[in-house]
PDB file of N, CA, C and O in Angstrom:
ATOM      1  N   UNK A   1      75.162 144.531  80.242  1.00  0.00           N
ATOM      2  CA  UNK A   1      75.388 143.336  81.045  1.00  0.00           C
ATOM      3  C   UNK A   1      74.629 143.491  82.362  1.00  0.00           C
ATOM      4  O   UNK A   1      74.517 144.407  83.177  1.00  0.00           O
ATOM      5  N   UNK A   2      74.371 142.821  82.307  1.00  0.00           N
ATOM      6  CA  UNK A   2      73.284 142.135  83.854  1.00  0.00           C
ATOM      7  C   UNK A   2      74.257 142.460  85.089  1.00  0.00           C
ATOM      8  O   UNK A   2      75.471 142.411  84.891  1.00  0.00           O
ATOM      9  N   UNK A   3      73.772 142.780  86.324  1.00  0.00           N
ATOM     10  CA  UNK A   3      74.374 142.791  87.521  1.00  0.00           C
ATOM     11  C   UNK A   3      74.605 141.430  88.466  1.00  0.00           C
ATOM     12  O   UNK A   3      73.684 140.616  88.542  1.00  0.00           O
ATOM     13  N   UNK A   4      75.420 141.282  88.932  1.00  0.00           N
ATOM     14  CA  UNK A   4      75.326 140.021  89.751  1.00  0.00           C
ATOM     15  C   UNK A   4      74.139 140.449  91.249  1.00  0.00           C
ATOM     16  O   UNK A   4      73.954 141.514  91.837  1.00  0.00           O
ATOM     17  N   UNK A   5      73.518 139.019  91.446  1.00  0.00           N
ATOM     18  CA  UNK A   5      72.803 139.656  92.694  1.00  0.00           C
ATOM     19  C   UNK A   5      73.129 139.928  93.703  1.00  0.00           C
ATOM     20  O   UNK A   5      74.143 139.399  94.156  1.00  0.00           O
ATOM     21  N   UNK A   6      72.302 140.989  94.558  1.00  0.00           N
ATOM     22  CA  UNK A   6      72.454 141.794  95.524  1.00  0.00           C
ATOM     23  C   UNK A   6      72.624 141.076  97.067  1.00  0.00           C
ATOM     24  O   UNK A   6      73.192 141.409  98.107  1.00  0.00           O
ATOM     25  N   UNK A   7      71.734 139.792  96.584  1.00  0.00           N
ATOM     26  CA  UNK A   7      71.601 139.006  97.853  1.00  0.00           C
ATOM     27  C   UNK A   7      73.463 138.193  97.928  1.00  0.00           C
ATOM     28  O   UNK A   7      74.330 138.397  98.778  1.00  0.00           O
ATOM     29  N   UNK A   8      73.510 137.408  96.863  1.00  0.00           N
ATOM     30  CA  UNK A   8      75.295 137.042  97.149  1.00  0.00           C
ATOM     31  C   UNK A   8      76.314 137.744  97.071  1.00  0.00           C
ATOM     32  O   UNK A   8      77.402 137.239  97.347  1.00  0.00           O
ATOM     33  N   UNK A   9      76.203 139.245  96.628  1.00  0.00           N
ATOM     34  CA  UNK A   9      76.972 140.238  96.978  1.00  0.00           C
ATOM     35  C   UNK A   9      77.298 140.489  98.456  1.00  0.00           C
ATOM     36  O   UNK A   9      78.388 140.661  99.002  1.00  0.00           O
ATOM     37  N   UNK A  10      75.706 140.456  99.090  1.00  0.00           N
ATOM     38  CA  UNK A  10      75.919 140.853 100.558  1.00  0.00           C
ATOM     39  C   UNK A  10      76.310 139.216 101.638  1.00  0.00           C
ATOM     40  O   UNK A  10      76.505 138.963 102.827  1.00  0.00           O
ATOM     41  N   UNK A  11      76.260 138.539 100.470  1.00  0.00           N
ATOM     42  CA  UNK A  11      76.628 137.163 101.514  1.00  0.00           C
ATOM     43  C   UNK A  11      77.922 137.001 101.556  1.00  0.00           C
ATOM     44  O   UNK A  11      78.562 136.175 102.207  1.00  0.00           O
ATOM     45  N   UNK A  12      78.392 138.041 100.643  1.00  0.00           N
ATOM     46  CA  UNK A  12      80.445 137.803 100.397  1.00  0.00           C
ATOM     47  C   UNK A  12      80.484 136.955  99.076  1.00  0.00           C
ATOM     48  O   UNK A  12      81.672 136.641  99.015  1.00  0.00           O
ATOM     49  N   UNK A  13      79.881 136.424  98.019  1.00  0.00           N
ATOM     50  CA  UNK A  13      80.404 135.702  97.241  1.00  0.00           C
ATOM     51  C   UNK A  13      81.287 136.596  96.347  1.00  0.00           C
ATOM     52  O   UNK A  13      80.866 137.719  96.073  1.00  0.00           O
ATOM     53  N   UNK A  14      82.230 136.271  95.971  1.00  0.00           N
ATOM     54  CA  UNK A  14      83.248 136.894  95.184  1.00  0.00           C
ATOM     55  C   UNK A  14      82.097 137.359  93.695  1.00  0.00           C
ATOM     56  O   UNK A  14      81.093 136.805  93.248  1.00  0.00           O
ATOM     57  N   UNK A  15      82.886 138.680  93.260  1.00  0.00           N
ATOM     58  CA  UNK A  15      81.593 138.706  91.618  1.00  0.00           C
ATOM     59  C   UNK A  15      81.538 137.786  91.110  1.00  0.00           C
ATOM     60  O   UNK A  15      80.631 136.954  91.138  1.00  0.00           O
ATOM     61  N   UNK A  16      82.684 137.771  90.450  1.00  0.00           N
ATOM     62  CA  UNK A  16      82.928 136.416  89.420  1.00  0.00           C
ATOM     63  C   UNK A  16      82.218 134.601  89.559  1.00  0.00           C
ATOM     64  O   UNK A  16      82.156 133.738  88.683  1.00  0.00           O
ATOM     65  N   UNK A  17      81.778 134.554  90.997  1.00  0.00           N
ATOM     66  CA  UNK A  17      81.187 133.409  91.216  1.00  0.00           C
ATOM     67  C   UNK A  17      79.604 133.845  91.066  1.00  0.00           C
ATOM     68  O   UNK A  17      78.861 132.876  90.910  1.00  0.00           O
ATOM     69  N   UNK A  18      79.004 135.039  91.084  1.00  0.00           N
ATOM     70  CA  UNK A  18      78.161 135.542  91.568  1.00  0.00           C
ATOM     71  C   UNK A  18      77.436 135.760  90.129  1.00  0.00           C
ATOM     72  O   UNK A  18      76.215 135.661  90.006  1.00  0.00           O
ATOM     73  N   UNK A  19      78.124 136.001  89.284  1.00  0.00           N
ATOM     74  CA  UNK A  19      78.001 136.201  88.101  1.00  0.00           C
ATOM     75  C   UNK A  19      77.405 134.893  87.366  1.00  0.00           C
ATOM     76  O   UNK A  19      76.406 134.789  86.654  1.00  0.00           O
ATOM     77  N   UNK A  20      78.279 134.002  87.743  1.00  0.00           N
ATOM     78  CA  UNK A  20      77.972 132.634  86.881  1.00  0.00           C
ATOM     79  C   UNK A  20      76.953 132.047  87.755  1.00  0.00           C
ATOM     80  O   UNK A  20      76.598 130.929  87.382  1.00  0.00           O
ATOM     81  N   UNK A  21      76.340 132.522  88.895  1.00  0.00           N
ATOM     82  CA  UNK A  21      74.917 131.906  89.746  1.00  0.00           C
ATOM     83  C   UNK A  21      73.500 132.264  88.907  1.00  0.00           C
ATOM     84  O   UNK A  21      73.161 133.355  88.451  1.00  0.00           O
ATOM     85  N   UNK A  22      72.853 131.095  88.864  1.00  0.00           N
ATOM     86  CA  UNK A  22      71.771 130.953  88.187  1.00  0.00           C
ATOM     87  C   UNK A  22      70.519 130.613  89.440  1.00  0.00           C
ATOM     88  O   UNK A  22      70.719 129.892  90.418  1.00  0.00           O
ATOM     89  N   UNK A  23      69.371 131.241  89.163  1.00  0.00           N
ATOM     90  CA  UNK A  23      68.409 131.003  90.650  1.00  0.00           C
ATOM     91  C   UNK A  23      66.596 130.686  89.516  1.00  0.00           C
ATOM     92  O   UNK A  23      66.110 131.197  88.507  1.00  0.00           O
ATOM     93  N   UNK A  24      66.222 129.655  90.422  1.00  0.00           N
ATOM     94  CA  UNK A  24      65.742 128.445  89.778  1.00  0.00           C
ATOM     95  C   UNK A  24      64.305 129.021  90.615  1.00  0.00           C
ATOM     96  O   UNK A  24      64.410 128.632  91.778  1.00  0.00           O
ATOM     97  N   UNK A  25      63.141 129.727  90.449  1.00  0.00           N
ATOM     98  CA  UNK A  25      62.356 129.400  90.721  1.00  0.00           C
ATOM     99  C   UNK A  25      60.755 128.737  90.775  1.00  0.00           C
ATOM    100  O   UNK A  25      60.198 128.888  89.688  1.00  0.00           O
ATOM    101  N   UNK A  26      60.043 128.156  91.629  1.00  0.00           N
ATOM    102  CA  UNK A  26      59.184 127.449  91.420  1.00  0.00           C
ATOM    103  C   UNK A  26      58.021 128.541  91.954  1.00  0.00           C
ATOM    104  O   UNK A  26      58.122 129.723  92.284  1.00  0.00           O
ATOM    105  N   UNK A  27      56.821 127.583  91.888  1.00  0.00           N
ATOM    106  CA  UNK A  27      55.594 128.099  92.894  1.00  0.00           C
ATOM    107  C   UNK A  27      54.542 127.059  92.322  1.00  0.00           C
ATOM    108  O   UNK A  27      54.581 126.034  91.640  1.00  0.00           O
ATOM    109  N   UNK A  28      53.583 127.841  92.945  1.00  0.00           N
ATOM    110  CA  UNK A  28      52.183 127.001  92.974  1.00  0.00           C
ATOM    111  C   UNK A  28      51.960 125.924  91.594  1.00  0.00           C
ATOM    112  O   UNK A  28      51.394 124.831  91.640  1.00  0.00           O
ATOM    113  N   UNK A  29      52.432 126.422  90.659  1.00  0.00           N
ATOM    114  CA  UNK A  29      51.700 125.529  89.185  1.00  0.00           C
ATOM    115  C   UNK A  29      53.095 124.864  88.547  1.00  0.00           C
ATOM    116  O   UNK A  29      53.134 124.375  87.418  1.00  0.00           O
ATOM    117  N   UNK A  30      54.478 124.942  89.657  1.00  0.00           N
ATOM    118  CA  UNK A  30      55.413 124.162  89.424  1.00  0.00           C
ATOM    119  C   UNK A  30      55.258 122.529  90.058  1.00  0.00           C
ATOM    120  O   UNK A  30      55.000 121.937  91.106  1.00  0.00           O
ATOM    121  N   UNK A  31      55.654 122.248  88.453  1.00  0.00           N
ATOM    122  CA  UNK A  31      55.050 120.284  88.455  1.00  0.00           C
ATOM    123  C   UNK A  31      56.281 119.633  89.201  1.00  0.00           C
ATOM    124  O   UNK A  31      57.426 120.079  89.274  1.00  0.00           O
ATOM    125  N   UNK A  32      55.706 118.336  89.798  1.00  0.00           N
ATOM    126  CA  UNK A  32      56.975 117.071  90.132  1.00  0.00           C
ATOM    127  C   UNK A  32      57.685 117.395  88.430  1.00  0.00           C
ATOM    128  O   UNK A  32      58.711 118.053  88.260  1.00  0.00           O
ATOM    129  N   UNK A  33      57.100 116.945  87.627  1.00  0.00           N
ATOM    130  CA  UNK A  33      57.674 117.095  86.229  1.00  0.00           C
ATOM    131  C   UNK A  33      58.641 117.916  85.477  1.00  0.00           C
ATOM    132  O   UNK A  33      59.595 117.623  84.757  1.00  0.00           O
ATOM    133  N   UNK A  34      57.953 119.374  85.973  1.00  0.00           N
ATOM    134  CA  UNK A  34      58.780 120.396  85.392  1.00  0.00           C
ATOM    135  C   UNK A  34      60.311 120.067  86.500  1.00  0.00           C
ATOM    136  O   UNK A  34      61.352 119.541  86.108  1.00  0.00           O
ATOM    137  N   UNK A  35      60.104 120.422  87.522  1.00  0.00           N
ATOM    138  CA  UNK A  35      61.055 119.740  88.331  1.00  0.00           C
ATOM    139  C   UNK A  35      62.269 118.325  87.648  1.00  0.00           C
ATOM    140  O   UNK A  35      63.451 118.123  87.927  1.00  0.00           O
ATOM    141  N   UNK A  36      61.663 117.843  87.035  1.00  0.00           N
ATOM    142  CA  UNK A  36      62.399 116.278  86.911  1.00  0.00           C
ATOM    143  C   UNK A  36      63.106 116.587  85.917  1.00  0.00           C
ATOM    144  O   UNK A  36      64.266 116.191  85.799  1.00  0.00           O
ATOM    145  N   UNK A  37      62.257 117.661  84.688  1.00  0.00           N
ATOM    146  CA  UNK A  37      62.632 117.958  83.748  1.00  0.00           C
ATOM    147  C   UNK A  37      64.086 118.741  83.728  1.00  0.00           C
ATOM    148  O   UNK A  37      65.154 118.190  83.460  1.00  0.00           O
ATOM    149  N   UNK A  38      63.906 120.221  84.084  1.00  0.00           N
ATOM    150  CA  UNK A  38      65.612 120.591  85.060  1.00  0.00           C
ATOM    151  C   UNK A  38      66.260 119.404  85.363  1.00  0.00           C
ATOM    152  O   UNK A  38      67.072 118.945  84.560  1.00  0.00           O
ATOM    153  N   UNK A  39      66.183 119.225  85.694  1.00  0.00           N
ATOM    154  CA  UNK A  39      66.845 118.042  86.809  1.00  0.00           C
ATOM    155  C   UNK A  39      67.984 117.598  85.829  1.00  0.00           C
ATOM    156  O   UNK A  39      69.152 117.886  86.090  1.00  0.00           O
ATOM    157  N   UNK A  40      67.659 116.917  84.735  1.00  0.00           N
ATOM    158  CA  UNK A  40      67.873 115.733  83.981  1.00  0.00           C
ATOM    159  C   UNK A  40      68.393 117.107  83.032  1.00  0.00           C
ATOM    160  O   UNK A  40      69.421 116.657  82.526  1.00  0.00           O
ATOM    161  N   UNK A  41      68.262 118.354  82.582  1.00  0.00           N
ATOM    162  CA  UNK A  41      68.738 119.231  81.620  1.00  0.00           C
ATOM    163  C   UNK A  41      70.486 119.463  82.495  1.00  0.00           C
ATOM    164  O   UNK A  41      71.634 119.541  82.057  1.00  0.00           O
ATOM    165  N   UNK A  42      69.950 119.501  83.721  1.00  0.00           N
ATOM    166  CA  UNK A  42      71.653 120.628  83.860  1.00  0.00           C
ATOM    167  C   UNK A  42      72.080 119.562  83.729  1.00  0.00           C
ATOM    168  O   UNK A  42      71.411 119.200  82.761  1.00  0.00           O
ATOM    169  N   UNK A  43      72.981 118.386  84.072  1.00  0.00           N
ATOM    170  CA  UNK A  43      74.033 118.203  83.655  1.00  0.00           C
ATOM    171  C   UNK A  43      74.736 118.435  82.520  1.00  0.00           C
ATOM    172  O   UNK A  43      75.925 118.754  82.513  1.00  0.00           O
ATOM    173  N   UNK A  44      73.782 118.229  81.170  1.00  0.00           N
ATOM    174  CA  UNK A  44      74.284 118.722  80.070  1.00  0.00           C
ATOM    175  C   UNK A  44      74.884 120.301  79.630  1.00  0.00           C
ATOM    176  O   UNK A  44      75.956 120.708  79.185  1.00  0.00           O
ATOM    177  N   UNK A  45      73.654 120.900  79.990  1.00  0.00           N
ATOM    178  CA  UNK A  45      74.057 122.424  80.850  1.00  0.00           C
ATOM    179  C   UNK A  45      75.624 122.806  81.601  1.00  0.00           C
ATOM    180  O   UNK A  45      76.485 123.641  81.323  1.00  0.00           O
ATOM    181  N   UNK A  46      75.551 122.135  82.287  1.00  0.00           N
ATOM    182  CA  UNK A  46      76.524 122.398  83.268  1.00  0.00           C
ATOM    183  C   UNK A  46      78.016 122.529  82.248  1.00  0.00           C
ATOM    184  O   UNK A  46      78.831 123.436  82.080  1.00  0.00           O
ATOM    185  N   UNK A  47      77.885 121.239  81.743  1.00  0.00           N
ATOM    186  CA  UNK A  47      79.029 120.951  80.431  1.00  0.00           C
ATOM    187  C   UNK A  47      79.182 121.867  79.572  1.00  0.00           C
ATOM    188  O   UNK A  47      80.230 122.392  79.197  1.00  0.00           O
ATOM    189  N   UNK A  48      77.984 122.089  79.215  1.00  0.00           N
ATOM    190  CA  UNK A  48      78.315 122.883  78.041  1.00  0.00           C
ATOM    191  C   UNK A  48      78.842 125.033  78.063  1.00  0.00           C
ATOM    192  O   UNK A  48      79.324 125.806  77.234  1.00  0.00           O
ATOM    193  N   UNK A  49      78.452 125.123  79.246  1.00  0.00           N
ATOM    194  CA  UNK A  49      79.210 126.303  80.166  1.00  0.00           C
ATOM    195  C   UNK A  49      80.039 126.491  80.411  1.00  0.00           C
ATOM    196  O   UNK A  49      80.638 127.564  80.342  1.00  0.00           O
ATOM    197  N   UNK A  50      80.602 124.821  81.051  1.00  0.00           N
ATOM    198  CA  UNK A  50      81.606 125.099  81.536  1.00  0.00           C
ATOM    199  C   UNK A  50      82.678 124.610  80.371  1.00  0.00           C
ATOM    200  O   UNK A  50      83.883 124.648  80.616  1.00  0.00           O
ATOM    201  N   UNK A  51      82.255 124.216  79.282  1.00  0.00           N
ATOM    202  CA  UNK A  51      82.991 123.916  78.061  1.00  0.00           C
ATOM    203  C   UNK A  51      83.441 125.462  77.238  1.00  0.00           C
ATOM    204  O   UNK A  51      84.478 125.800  76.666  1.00  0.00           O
ATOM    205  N   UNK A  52      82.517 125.968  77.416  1.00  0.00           N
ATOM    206  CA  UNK A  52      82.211 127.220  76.897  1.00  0.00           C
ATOM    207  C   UNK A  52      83.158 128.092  77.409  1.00  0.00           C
ATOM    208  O   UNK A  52      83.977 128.644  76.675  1.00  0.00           O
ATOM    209  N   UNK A  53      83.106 128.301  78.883  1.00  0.00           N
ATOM    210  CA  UNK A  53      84.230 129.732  79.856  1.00  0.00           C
ATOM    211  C   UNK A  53      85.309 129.257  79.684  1.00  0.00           C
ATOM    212  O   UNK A  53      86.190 130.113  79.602  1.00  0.00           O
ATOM    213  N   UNK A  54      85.815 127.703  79.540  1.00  0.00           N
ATOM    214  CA  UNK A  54      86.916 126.913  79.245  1.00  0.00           C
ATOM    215  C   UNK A  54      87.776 128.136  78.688  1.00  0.00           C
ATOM    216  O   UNK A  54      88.503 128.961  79.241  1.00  0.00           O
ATOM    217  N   UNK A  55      87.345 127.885  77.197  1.00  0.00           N
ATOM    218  CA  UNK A  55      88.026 128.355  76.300  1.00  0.00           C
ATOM    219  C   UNK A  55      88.678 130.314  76.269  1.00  0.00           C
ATOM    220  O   UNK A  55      89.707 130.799  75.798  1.00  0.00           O
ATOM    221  N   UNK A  56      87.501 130.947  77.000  1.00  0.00           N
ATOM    222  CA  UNK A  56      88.166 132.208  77.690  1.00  0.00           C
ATOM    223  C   UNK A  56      88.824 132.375  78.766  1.00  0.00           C
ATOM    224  O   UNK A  56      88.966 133.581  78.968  1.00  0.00           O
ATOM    225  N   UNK A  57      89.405 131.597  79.742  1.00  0.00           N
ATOM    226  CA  UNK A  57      89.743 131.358  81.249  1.00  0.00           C
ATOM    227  C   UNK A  57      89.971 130.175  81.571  1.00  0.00           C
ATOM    228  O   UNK A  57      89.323 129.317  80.971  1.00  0.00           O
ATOM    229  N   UNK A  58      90.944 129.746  82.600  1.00  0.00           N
ATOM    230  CA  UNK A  58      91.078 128.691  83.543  1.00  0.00           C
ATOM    231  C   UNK A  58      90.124 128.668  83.937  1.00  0.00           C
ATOM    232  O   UNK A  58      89.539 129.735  84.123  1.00  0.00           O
ATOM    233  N   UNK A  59      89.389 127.191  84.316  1.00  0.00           N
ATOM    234  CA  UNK A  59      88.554 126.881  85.441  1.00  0.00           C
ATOM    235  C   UNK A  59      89.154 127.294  86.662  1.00  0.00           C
ATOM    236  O   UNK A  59      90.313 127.338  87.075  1.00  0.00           O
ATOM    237  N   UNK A  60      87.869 127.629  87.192  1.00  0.00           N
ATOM    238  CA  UNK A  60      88.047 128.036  88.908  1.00  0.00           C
ATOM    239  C   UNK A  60      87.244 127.353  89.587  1.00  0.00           C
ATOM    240  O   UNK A  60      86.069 127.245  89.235  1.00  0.00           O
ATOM    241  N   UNK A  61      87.847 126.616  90.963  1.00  0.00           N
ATOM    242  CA  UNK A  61      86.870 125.507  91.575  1.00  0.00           C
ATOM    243  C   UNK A  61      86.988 126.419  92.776  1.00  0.00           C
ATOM    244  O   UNK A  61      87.793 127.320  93.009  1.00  0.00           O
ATOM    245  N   UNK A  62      85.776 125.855  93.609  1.00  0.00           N
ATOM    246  CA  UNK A  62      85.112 126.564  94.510  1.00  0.00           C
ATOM    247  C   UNK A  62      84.571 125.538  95.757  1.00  0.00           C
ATOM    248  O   UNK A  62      83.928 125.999  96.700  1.00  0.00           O
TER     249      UNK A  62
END
C-alpha cells in the first residue's frame, strides 16, 4: 500500500483524509481539453468511490 503524502501529513491532514487525496497534475502539453475532459469525469468518479468506501465504512464529511 501506497503512503499518504508527505506534504498533507505535514499540513495536519488527518491519514485517513490524506489517503483518499488524489493530486491532478498538468504542464506545458496540458490541453483546455484534457482539462474539460477531468472536469466532466469526476463527478461520476466521485460517486462511484464514494459508493464504493460506502459499503466498508460510514461516510466521513469534512
Amino acid at each position: 500500500m501506497s503512503e499518504p503524502s508527505h506534504v498533507l501529513h505535514a499540513m495536519g491532514v488527518p491519514e485517513e483524509v490524506a489517503r483518499g487525496a488524489l493530486r491532478f497534475t498538468v504542464g506545458d502539453e496540458t490541453t483546455e481539453a484534457d482539462v474539460d475532459e477531468l472536469v466532466a469525469a469526476l463527478p461520476d468518479a466521485v460517486a462511484r468511490a464514494r459508493q464504493a468506501g460506502s459499503a466498508s465504512r460510514a461516510p466521513t464529511r469534512f
